[in-house]
C-alpha positions as CSV (number, residue, x, y, z in Angstrom):
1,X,143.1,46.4,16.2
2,X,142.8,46.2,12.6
3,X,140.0,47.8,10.8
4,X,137.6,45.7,9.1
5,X,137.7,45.0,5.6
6,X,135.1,46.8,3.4
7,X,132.2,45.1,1.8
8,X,132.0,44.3,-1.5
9,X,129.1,45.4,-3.7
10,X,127.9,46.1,-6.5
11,X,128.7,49.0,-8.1
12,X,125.3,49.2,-10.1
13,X,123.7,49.7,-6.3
14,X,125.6,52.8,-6.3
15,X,125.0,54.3,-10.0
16,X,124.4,57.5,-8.7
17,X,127.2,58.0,-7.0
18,X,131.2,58.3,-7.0
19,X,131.5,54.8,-5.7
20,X,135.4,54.7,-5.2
21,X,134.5,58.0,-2.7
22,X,131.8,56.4,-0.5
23,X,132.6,56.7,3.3
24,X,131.0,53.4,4.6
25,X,130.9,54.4,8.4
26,X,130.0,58.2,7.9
27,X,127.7,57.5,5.2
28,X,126.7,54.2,7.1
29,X,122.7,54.6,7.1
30,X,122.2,55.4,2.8
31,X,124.9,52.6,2.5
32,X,122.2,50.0,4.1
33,X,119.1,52.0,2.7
34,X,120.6,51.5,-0.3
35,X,121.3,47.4,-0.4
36,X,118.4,46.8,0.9
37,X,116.8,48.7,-2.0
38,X,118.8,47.7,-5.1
39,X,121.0,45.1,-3.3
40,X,121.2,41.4,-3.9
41,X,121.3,38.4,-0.8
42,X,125.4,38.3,-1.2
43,X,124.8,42.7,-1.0
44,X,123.1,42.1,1.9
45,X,125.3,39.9,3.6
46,X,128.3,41.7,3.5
47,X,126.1,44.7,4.6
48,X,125.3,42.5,7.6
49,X,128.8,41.3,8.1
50,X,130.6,44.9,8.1
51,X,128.0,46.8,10.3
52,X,126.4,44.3,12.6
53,X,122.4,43.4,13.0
54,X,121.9,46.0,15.3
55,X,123.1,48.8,13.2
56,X,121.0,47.6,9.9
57,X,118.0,46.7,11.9
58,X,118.4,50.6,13.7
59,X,118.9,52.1,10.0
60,X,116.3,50.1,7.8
61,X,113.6,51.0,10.9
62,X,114.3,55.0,10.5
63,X,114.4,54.5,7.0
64,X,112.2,57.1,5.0
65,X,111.8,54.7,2.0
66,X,112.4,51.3,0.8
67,X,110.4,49.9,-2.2
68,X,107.1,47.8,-0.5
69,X,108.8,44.4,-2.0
70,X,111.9,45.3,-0.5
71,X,110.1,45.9,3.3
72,X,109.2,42.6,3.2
73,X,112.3,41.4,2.6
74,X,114.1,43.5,5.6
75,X,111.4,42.5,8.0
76,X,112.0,38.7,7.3
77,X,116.1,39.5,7.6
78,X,116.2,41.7,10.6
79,X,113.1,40.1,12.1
80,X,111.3,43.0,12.9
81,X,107.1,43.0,12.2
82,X,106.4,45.8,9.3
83,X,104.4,48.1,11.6
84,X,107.8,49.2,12.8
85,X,109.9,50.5,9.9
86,X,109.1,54.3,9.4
87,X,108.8,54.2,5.2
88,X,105.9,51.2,5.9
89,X,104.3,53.5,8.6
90,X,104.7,56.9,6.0
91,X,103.4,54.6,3.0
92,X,100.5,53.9,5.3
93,X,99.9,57.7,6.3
94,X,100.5,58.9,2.2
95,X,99.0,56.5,-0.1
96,X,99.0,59.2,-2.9
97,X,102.8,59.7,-2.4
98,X,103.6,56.5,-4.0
99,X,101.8,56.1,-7.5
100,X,104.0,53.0,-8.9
């Protein structure tokens, strides 16, 4: 079986990082967080295409952050009410945490 092409993104989603080095499966959960966050839609497709719904809806749900704009936008693409993504739940719990 041949292994699946990588996705293409941006590398301004990365900026941080060494972006020819990223391992997309190992590193597979701050690769989602991460297009979701700074991503665009065509980002976000290939994000969907290369890991599969269940593995970005599992990975935006534990996330520990995602921008409050940007939880609304995963929760109308993986279909998922708000109440259940962790960084909506810890945003609730530590208003103060959050001063932007």
């Amino acid at each position: 079986m041949e292994p699946k092409p990588k996705p293409v993104f941006e590398k301004r989603i990365f900026w941080d990082v060494d972006f020819e080095k990223i391992d997309y499966d190992a590193k597979a959960n701050f690769v989602i967080e991460r297009v979701f966050e700074r991503g665009d839609v065509e980002d976000i497709r290939q994000c969907r295409r290369y890991y599969g719904d269940e593995k970005v809806t599992e990975a935006l749900l534990k996330a520990k952050f995602l921008p409050e704009h940007r939880i609304y936008l995963a929760s109308a693409v993986i279909g998922k009410p708000m109440e259940e993504f962790r960084c909506y739940l810890l945003r609730q719990l530590n208003p103060g945490l959050y001063p932007y």
